[in-house]
C-alpha positions as CSV (number, residue, x, y, z in Angstrom):
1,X,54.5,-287.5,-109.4
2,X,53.5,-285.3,-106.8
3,X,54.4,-281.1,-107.7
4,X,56.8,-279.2,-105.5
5,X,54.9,-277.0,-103.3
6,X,56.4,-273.6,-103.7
7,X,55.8,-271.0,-100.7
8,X,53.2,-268.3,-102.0
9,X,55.3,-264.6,-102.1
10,X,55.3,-262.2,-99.4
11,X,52.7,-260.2,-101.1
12,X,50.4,-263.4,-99.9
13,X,49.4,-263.5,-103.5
14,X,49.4,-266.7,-105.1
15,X,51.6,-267.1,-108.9
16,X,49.3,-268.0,-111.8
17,X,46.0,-268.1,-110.0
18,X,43.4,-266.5,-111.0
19,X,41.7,-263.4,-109.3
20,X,38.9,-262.8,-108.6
21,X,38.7,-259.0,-109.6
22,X,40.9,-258.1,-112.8
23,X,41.6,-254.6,-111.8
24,X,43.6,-256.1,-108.3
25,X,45.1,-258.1,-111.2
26,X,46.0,-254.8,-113.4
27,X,46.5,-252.6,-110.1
28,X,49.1,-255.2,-108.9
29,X,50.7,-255.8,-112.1
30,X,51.2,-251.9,-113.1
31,X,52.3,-251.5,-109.4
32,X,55.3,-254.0,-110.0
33,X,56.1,-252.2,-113.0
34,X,56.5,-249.0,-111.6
35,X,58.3,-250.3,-108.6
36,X,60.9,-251.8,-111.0
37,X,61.5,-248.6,-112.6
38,X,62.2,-246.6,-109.4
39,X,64.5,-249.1,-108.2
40,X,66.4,-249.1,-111.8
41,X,66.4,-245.4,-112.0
42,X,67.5,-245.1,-108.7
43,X,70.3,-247.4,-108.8
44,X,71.1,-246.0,-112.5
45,X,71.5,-242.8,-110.8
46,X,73.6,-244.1,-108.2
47,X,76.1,-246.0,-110.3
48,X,76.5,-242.4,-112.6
49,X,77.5,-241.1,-109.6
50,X,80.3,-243.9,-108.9
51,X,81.2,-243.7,-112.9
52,X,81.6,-240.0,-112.4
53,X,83.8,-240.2,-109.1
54,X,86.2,-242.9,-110.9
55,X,86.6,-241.3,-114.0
56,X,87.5,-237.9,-112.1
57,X,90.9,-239.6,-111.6
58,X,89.8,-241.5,-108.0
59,X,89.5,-244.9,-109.6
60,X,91.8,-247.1,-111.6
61,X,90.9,-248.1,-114.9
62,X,89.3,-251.4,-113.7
63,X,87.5,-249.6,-111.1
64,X,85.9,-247.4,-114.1
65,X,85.4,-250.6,-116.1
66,X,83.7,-252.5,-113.5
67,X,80.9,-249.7,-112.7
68,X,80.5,-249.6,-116.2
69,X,79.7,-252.9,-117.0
70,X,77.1,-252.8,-114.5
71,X,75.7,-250.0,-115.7
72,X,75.8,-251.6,-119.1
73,X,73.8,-254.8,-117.5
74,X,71.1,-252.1,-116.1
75,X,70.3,-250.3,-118.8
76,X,69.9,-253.8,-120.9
77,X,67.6,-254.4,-118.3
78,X,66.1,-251.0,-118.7
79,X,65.5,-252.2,-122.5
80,X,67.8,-249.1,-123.7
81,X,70.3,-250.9,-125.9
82,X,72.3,-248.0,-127.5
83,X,73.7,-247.1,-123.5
84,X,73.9,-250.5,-122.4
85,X,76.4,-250.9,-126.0
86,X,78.3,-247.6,-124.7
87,X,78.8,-248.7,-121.3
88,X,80.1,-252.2,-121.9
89,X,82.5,-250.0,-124.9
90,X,84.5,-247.9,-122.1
91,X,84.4,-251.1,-120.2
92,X,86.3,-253.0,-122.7
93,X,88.4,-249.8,-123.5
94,X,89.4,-249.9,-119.8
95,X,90.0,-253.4,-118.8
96,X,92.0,-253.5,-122.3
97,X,93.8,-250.4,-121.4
98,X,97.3,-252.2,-120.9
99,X,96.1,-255.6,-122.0
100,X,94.4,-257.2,-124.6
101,X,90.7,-258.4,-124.1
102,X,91.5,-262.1,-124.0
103,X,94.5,-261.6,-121.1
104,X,92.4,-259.8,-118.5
105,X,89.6,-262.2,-116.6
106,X,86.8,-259.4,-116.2
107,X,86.9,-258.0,-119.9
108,X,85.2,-261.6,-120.5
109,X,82.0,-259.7,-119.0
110,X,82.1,-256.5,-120.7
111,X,82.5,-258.8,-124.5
112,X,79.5,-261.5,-123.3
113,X,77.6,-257.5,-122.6
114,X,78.6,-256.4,-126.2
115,X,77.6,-259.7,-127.8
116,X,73.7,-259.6,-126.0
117,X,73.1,-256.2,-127.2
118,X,74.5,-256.6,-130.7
119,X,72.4,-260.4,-130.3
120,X,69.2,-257.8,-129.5
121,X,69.5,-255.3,-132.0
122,X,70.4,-257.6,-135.2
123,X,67.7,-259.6,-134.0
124,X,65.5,-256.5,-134.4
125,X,66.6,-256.2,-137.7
126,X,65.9,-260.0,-138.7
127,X,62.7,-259.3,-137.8
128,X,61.9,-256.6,-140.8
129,X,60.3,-259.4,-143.5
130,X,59.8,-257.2,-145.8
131,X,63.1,-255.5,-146.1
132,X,65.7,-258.0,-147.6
133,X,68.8,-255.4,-146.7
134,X,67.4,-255.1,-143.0
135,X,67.5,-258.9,-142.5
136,X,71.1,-258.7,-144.4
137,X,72.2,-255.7,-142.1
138,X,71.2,-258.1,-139.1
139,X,72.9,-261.0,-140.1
140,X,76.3,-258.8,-140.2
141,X,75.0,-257.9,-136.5
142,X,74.4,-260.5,-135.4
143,X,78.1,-262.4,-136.3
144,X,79.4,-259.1,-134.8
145,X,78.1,-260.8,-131.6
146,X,78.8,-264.0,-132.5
147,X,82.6,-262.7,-132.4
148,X,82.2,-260.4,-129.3
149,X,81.1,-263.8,-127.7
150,X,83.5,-265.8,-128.9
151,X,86.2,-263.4,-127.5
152,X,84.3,-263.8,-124.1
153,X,84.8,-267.6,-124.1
154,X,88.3,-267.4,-125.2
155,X,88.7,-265.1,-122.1
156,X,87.2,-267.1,-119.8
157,X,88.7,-270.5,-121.5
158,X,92.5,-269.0,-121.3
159,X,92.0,-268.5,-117.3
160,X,91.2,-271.9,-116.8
161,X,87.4,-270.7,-115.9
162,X,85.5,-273.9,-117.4
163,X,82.8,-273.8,-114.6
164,X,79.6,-271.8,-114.6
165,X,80.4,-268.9,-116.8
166,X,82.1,-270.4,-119.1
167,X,79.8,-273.0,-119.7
168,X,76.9,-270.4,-119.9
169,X,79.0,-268.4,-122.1
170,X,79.9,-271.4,-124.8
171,X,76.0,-272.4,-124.4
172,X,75.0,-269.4,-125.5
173,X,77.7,-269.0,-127.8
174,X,75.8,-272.1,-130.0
175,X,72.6,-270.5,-129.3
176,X,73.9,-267.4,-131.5
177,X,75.5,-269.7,-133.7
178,X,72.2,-271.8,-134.2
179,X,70.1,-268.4,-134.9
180,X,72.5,-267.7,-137.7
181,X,72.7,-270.9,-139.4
182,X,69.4,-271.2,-139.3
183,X,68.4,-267.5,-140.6
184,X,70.8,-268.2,-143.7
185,X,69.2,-271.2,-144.1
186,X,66.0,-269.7,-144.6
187,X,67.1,-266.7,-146.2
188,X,68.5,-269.4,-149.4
């Protein structure tokens, strides 16, 4: 079978070839890196500002909640776990704040948020070998996002939305499910 071509990127650089001169390799490597940041500080900074502005009484509690869950998507992007948990928190508290989770369609997103960070940090844990109440502490984690994402496919499942996210939200709903099992399993 012949391979798709794919275009080369703008850059003019070509994806898994090798160079020539490692340090255009490093240069161009550290470069992306640091362009990555600056775009994820600046929009980090930009969506503080929005949070800020809604929360000062010129938003509605969705409004609030939807700014936060994307800050909550950035900053698990940004690899900082412990804001990207408190963002997609006052997300849930706010698209919750006259219903419960499972009623409203967009608190499906703030609970799939909850259950990837929990997923990240009791995997974290799991991953202490030598520390049988680490790999314990993870496991209770770890169904803690099991649950969050359960509670994100019941969402989504009660509106009728068995399409993309729902289907991407049950599959990784067994994913978490398979980690588990298979962590108790070893852990007997």
């Amino acid at each position: 079978r012949a391979r798709t071509q794919v275009p080369p990127p703008a850059s003019g650089r070509r994806w898994g070839s090798a160079s020539t001169n490692s340090e255009d390799d490093d240069l161009y490597g550290s470069t992306l890196i640091l362009e990555r940041s600056a775009l994820y500080k600046k929009a980090e900074g930009k969506l503080m500002e929005a949070l800020r502005i809604r929360e000062d009484g010129n938003g509605s509690h969705l409004d609030v909640a939807q700014v936060a869950v994307s800050l909550g998507s950035l900053t698990v992007e940004m690899a900082i776990f412990d804001a990207a948990r408190a963002f997609f928190d006052l997300a849930l508290r706010n698209y919750t704040f006259d219903e419960s989770a499972d009623a409203h369609p967009r608190a499906a997103h703030a609970l799939a948020g909850l259950a990837r960070v929990r997923r990240h940090q009791g995997s974290k844990m799991l991953q202490q070998r030598d520390s049988l109440s680490a790999r314990r502490a993870g496991l209770l984690v770890l169904d803690e996002a099991i649950n969050f994402q359960a509670q994100a496919v019941r969402s989504r499942a009660s509106l009728g939305q068995r399409h993309g996210l729902y289907q991407a939200s049950v599959a990784e709903l067994r994913a978490m499910e398979s980690q588990r099992d298979q962590i108790h399993r070893a852990m007997k």
